[in-house]
Backbone as JSON Lines, residues from 0, in Angstrom:
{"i":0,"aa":"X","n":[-60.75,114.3,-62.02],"ca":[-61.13,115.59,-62.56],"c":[-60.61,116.67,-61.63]}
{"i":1,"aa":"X","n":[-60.03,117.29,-62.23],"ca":[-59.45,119.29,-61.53],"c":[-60.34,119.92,-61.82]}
{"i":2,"aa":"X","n":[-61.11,120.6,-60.59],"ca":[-62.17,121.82,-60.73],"c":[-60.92,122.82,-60.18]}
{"i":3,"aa":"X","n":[-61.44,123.96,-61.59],"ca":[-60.87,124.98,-60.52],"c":[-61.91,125.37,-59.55]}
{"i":4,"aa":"X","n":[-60.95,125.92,-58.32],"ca":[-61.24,126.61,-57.35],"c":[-61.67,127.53,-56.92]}
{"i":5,"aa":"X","n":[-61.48,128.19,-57.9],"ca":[-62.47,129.93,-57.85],"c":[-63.44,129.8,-57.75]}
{"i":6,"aa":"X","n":[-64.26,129.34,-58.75],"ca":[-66.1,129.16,-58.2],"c":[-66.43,128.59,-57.41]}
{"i":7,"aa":"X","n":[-66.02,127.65,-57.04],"ca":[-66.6,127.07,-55.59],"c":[-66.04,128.12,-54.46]}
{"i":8,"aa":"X","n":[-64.85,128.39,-54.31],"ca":[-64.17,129.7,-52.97],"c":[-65.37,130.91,-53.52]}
{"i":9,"aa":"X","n":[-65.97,130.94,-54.24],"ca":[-67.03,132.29,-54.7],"c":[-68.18,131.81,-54.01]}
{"i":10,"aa":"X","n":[-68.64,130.97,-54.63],"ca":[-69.81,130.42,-54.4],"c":[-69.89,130.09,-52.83]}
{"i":11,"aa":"X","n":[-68.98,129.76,-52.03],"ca":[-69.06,129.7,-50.63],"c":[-69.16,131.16,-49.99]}
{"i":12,"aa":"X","n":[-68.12,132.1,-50.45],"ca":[-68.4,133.87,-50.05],"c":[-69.73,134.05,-50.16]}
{"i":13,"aa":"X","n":[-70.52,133.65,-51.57],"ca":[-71.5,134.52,-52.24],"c":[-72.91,133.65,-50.94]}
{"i":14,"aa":"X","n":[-72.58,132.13,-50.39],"ca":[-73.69,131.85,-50.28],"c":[-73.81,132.42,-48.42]}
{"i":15,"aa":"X","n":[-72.32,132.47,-47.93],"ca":[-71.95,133.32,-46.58],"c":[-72.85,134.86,-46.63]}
{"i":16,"aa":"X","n":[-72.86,135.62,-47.77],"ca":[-73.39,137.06,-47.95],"c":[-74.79,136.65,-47.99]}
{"i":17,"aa":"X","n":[-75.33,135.83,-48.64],"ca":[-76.92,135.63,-48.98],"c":[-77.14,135.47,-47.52]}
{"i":18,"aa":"X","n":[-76.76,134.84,-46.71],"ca":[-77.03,134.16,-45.23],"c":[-77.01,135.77,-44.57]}
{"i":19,"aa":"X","n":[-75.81,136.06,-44.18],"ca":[-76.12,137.68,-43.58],"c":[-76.91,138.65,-44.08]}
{"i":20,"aa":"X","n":[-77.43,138.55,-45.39],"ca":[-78.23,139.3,-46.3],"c":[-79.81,138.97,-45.31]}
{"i":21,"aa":"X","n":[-80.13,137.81,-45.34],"ca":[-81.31,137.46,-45.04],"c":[-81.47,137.79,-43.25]}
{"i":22,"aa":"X","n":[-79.98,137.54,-42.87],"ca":[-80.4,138.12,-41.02],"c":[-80.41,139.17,-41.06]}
{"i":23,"aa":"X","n":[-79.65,140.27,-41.65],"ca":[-79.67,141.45,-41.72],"c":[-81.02,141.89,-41.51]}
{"i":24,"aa":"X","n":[-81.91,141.76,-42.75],"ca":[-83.07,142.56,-43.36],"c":[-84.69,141.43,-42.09]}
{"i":25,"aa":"X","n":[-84.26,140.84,-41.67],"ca":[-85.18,140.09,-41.57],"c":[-86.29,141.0,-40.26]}
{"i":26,"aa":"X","n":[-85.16,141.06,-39.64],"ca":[-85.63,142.01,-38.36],"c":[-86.62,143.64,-38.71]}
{"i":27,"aa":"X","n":[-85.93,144.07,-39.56],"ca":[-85.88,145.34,-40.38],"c":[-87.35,145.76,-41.27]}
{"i":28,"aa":"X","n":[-87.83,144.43,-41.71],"ca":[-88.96,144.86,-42.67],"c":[-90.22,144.57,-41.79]}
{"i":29,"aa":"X","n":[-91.35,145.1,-42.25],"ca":[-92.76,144.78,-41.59],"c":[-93.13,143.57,-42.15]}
{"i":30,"aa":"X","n":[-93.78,142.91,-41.35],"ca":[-94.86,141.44,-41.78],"c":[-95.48,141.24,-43.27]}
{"i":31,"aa":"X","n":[-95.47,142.2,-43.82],"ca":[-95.56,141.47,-45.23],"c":[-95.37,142.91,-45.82]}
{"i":32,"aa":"X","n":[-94.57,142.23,-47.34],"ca":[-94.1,142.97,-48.09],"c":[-94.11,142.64,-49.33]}
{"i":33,"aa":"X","n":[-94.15,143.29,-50.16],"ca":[-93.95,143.58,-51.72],"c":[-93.04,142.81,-51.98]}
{"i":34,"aa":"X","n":[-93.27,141.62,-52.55],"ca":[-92.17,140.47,-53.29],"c":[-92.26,140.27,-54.94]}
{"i":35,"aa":"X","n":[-93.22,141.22,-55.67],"ca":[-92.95,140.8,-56.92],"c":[-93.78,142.39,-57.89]}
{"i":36,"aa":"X","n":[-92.79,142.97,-58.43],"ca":[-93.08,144.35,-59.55],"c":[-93.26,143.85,-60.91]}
{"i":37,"aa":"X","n":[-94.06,144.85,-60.8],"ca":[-94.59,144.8,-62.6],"c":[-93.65,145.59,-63.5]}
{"i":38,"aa":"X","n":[-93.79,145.6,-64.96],"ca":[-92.65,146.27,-65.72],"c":[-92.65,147.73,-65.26]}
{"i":39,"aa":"X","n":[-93.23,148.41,-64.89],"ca":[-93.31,149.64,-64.52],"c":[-92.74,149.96,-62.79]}
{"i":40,"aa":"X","n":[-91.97,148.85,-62.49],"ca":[-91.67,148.45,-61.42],"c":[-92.46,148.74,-60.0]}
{"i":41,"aa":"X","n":[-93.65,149.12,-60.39],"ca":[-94.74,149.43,-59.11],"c":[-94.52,147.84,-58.49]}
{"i":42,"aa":"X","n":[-94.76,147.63,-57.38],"ca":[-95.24,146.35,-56.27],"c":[-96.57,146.21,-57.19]}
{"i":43,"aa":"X","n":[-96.78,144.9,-57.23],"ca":[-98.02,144.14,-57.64],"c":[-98.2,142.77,-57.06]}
{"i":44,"aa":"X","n":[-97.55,142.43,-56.55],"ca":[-97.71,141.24,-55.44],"c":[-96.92,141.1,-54.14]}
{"i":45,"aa":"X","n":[-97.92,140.53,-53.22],"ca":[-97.2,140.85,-51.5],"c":[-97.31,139.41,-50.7]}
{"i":46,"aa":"X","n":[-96.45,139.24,-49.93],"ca":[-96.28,138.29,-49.1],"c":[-95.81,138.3,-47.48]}
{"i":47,"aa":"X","n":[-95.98,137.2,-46.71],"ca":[-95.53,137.33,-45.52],"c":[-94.1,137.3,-45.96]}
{"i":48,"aa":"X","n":[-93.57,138.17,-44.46],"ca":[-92.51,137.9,-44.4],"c":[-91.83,136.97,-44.35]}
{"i":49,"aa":"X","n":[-92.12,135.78,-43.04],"ca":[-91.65,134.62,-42.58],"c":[-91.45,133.77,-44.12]}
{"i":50,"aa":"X","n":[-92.34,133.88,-44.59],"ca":[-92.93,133.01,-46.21],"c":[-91.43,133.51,-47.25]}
{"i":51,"aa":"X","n":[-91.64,134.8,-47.29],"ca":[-90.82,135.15,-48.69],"c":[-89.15,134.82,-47.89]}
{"i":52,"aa":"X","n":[-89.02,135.02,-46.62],"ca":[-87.76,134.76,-46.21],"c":[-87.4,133.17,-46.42]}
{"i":53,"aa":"X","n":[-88.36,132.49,-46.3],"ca":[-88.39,131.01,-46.38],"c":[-88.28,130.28,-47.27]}
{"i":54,"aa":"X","n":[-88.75,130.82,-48.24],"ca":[-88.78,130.44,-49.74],"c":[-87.22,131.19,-50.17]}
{"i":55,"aa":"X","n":[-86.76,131.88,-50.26],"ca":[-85.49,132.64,-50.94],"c":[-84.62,131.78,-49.97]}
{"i":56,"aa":"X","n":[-84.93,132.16,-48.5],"ca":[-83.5,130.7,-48.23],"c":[-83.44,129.61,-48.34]}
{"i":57,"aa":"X","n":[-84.4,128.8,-49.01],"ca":[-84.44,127.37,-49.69],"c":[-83.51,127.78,-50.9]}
{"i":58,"aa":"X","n":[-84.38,128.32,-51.29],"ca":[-83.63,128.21,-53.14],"c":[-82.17,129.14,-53.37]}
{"i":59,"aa":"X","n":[-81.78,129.7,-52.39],"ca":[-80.39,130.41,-52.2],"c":[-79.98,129.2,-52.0]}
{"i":60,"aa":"X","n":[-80.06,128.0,-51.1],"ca":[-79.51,127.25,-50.34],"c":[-79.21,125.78,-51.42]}
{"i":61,"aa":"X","n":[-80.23,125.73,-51.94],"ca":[-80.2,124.9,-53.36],"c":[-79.3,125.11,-54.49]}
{"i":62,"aa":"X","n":[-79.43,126.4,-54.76],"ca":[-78.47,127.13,-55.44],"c":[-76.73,126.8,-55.32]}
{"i":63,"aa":"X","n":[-76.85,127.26,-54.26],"ca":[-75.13,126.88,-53.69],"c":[-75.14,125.44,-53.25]}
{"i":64,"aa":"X","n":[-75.69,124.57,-53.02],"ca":[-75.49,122.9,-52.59],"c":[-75.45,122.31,-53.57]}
{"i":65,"aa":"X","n":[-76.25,122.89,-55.15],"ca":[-75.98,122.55,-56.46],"c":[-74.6,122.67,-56.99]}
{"i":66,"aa":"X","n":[-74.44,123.74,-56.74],"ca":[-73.49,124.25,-57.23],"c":[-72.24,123.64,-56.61]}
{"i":67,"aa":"X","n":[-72.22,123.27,-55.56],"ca":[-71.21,122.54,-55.05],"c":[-70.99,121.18,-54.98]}
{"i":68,"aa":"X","n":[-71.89,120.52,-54.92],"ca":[-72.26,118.78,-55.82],"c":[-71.94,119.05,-57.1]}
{"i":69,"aa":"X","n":[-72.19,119.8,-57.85],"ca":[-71.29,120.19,-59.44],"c":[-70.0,119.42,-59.06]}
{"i":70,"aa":"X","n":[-69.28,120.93,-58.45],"ca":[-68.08,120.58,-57.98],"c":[-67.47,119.26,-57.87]}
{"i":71,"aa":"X","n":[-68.1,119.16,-56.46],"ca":[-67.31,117.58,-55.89],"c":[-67.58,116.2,-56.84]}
{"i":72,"aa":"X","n":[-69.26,116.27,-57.36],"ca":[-69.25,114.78,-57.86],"c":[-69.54,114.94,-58.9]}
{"i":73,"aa":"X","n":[-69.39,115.81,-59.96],"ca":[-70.13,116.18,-61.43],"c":[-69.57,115.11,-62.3]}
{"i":74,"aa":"X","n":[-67.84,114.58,-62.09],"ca":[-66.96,113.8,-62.86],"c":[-68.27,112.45,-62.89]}
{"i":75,"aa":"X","n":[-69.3,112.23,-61.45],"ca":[-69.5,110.84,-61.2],"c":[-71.05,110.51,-61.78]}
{"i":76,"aa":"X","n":[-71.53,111.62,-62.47],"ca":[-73.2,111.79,-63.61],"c":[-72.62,110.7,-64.66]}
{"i":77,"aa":"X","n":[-73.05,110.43,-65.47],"ca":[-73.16,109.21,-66.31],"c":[-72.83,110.33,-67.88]}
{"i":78,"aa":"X","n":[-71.9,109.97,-68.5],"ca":[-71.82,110.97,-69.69],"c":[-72.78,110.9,-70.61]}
{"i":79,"aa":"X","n":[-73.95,109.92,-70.63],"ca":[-75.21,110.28,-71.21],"c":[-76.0,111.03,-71.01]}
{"i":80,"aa":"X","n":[-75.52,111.68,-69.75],"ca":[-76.74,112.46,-69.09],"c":[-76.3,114.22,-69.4]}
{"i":81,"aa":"X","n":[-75.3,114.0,-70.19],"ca":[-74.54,115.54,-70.05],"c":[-74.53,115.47,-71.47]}
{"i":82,"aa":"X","n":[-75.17,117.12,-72.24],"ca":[-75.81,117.45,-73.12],"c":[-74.53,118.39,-73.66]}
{"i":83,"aa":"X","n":[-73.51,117.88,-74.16],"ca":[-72.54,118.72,-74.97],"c":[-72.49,118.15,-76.04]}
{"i":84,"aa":"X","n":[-71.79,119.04,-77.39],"ca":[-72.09,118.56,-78.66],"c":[-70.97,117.85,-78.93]}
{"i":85,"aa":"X","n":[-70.72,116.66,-79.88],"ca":[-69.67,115.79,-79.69],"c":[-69.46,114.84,-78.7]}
{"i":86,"aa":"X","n":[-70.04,114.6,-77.76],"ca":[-69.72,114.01,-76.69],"c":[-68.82,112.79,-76.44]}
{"i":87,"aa":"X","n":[-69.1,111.67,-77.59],"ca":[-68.64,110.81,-77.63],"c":[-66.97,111.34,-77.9]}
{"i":88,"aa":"X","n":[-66.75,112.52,-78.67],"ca":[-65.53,112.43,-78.39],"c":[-64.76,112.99,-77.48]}
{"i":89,"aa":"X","n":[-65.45,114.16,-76.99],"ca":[-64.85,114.95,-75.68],"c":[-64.88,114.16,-74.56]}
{"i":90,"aa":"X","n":[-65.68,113.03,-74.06],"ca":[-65.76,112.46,-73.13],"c":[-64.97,110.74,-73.2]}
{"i":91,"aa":"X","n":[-64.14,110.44,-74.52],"ca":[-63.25,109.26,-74.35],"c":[-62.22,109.42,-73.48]}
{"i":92,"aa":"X","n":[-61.62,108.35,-73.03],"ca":[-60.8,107.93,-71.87],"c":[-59.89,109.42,-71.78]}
{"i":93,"aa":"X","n":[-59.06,109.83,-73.53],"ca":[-58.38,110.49,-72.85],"c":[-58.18,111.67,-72.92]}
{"i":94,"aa":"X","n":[-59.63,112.33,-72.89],"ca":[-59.98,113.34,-73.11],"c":[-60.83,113.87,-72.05]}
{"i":95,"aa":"X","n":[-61.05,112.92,-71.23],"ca":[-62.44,112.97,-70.13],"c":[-62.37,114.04,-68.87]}
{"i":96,"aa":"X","n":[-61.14,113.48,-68.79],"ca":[-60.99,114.56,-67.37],"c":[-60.7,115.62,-67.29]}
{"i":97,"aa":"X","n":[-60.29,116.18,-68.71],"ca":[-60.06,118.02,-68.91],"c":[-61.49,118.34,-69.08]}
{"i":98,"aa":"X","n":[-61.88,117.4,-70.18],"ca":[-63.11,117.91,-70.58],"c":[-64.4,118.31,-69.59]}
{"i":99,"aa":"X","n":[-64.38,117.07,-68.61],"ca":[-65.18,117.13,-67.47],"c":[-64.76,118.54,-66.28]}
{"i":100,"aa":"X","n":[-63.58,118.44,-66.32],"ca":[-63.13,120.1,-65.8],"c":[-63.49,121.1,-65.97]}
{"i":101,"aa":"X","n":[-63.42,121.19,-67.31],"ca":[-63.52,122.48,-68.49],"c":[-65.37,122.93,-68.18]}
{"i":102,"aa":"X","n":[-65.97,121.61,-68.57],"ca":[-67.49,121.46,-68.21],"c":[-68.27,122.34,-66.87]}
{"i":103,"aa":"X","n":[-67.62,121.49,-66.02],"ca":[-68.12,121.69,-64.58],"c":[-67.76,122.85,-64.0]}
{"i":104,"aa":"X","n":[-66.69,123.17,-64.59],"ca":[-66.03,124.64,-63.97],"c":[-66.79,125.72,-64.34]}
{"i":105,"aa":"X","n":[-67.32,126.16,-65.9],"ca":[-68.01,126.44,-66.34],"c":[-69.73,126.16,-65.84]}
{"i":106,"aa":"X","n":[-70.07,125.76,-65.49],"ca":[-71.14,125.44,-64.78],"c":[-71.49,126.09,-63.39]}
{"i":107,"aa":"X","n":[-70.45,125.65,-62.8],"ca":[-70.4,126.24,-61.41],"c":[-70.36,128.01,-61.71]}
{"i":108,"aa":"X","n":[-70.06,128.15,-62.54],"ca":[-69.71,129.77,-62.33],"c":[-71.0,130.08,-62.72]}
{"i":109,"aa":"X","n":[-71.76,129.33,-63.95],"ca":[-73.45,129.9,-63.83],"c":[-74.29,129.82,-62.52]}
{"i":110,"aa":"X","n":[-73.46,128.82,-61.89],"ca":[-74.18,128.76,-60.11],"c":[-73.87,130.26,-59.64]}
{"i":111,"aa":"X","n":[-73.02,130.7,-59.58],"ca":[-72.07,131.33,-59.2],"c":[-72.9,132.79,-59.2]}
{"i":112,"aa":"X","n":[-73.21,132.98,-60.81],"ca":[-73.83,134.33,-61.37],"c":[-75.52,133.99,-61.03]}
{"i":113,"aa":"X","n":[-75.83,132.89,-60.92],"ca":[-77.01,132.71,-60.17],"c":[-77.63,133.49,-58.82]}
{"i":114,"aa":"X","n":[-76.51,132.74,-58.39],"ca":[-76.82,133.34,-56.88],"c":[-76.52,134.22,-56.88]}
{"i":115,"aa":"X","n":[-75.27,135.0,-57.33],"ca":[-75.17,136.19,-56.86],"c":[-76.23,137.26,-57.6]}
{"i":116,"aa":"X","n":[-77.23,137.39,-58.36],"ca":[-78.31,137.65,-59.25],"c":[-79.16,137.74,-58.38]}
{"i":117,"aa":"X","n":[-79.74,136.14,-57.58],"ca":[-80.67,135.92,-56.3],"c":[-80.33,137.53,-55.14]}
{"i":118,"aa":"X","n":[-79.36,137.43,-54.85],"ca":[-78.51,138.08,-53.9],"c":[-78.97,139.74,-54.41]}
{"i":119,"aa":"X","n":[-79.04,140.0,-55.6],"ca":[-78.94,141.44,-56.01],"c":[-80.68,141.39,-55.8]}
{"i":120,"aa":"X","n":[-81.1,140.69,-56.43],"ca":[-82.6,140.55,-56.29],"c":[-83.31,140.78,-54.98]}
{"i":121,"aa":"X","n":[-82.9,140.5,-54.81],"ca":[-83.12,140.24,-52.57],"c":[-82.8,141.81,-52.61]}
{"i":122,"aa":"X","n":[-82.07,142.25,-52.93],"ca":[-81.45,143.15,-52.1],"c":[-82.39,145.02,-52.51]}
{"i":123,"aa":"X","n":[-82.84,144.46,-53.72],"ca":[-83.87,145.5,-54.73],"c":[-84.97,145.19,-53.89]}
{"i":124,"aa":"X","n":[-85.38,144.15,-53.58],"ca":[-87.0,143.87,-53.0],"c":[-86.82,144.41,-51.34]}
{"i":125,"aa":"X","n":[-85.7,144.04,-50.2],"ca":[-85.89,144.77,-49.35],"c":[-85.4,146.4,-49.52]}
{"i":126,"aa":"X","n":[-84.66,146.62,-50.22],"ca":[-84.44,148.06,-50.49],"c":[-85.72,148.73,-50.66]}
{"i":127,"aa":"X","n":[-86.4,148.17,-51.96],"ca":[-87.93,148.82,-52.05],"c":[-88.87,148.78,-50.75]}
{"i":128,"aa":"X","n":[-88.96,147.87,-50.1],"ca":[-89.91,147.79,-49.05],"c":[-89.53,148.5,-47.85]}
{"i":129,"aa":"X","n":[-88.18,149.07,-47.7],"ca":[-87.99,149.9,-46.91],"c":[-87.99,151.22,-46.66]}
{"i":130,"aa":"X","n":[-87.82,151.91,-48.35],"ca":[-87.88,153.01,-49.0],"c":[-89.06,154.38,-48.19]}
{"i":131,"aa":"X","n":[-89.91,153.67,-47.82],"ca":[-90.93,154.42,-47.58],"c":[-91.96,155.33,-49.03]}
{"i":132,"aa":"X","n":[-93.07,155.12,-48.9],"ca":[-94.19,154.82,-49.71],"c":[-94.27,153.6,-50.31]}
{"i":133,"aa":"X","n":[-95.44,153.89,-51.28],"ca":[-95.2,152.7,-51.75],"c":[-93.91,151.71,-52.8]}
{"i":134,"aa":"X","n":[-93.75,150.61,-52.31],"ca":[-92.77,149.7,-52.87],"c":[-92.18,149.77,-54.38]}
{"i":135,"aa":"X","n":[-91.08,150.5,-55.03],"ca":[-91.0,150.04,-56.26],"c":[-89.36,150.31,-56.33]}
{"i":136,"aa":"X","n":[-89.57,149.36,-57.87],"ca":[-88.04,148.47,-57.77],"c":[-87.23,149.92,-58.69]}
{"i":137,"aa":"X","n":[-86.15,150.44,-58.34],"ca":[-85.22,151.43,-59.07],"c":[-85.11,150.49,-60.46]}
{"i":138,"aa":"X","n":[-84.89,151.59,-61.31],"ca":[-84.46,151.02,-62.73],"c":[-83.33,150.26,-62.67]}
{"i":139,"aa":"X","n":[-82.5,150.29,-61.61],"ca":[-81.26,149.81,-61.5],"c":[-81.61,148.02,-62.22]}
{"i":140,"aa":"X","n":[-82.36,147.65,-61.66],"ca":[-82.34,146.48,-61.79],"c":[-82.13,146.0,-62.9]}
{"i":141,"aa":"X","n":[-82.49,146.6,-63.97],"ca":[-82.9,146.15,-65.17],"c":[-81.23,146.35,-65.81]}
{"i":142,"aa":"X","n":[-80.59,146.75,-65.0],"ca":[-78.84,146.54,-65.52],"c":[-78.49,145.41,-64.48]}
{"i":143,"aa":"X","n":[-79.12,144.67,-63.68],"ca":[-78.52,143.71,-63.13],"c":[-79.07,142.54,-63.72]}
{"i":144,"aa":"X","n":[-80.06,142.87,-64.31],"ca":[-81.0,142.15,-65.0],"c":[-80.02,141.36,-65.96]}
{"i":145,"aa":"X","n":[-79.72,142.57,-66.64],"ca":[-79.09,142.1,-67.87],"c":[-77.65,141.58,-68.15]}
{"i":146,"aa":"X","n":[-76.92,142.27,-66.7],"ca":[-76.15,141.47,-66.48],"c":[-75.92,140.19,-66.47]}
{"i":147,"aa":"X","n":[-76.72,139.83,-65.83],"ca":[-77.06,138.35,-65.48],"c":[-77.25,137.45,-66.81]}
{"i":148,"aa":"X","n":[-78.1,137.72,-67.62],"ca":[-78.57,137.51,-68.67],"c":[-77.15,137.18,-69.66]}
{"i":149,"aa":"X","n":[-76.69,138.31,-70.04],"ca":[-75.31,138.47,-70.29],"c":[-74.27,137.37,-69.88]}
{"i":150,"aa":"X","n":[-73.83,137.48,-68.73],"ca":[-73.17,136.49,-67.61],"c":[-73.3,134.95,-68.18]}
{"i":151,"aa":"X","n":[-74.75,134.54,-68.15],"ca":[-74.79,133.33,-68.41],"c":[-74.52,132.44,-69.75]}
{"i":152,"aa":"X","n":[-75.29,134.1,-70.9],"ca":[-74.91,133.24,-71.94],"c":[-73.69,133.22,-72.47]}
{"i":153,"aa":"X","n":[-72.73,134.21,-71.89],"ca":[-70.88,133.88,-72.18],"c":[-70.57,132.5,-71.75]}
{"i":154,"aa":"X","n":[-71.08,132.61,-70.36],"ca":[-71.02,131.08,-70.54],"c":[-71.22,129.82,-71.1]}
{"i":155,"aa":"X","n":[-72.35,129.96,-71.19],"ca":[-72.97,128.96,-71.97],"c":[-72.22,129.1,-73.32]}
{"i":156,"aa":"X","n":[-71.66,130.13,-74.15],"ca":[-71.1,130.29,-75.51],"c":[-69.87,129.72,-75.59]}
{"i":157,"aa":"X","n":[-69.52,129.55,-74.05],"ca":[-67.93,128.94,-73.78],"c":[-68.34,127.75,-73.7]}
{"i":158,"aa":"X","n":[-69.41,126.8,-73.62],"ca":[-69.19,125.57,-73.67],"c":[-69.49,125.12,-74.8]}
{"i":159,"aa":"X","n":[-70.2,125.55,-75.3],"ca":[-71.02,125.16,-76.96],"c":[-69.25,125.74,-77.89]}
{"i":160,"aa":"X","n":[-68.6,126.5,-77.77],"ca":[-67.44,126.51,-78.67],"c":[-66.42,125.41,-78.3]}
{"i":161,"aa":"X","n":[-66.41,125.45,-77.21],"ca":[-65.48,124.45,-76.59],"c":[-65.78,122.91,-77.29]}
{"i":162,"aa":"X","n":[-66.59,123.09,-76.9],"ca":[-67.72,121.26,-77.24],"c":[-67.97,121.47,-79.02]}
{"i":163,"aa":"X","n":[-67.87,122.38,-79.71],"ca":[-68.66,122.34,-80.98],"c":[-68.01,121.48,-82.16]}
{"i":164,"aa":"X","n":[-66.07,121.32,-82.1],"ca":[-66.06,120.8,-82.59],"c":[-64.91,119.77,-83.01]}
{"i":165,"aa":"X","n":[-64.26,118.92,-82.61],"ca":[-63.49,117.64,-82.22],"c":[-62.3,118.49,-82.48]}
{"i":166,"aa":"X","n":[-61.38,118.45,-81.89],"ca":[-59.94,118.71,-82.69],"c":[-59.28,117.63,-83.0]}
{"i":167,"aa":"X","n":[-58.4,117.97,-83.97],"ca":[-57.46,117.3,-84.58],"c":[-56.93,115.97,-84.05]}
């Protein structure tokens, strides 16, 4: 199987920025802070620092180690276990290894818009907590929001067309 290379060379930048993201701010904020807004984007839930830093660099870190086991061993999942429509025929001998390309490549880039989503997220929650008064998230978000949102399901629309229906 050929992965392209772009999402993974991304996904390594994006998970390098999350890492300086988190030393950056870490020093910077007080002992506990506003980790979760309500629709009106006021702060409505707070946490330690050490905690919310701990938890976001797990699942940043998951994020991109997923995303990169995609990569390297995705060809080596069992094609029962992979939920595309048609399968039996996209995945015969000699169809397997574009298809598995086409798949995984696509995948990785939802890693991809994942994290970098995580990354914008992070970056709204210490922005707010630094702001001075009380904590709340700029409307901005709600265009990164949707970005994201957006982002994934192109993707996802690229595999369901791709996969939807045998060619010739």
């Amino acid at each position: 199987m050929k992965l392209d290379r772009t999402p993974v060379t991304v996904m390594l930048l994006l998970a390098a920025v999350a890492a300086a993201q988190l030393l950056h701010y870490y020093t910077r904020l007080p002992e506990t802070i506003a980790v979760h807004f309500g629709p009106s984007g006021q702060a409505d839930g707070w946490s330690g620092k050490a905690t919310f830093f701990t938890v976001f660099a797990v699942i940043e870190a998951a994020i991109a180690l997923g995303g990169l086991a995609m990569a390297r061993f995705g060809e080596r999942i069992p094609p029962a276990l992979l939920n595309i429509p048609n399968r039996d025929h996209w995945l015969s001998e000699d169809r397997r290894a574009e298809s598995l390309s086409f798949f995984w490549t696509q995948t990785v880039w939802i890693e991809v818009m994942t994290l970098a989503f995580l990354i914008a997220v992070a970056e709204f929650v210490f922005r707010a907590n630094l702001a001075g008064g009380p904590p709340r998230l700029p409307v901005d978000f709600s265009i990164v929001l949707i970005a994201f949102i957006l982002g994934v399901a192109y993707q996802s629309i690229r595999i369901v067309r791709k996969f939807s229906r045998p060619h010739a």
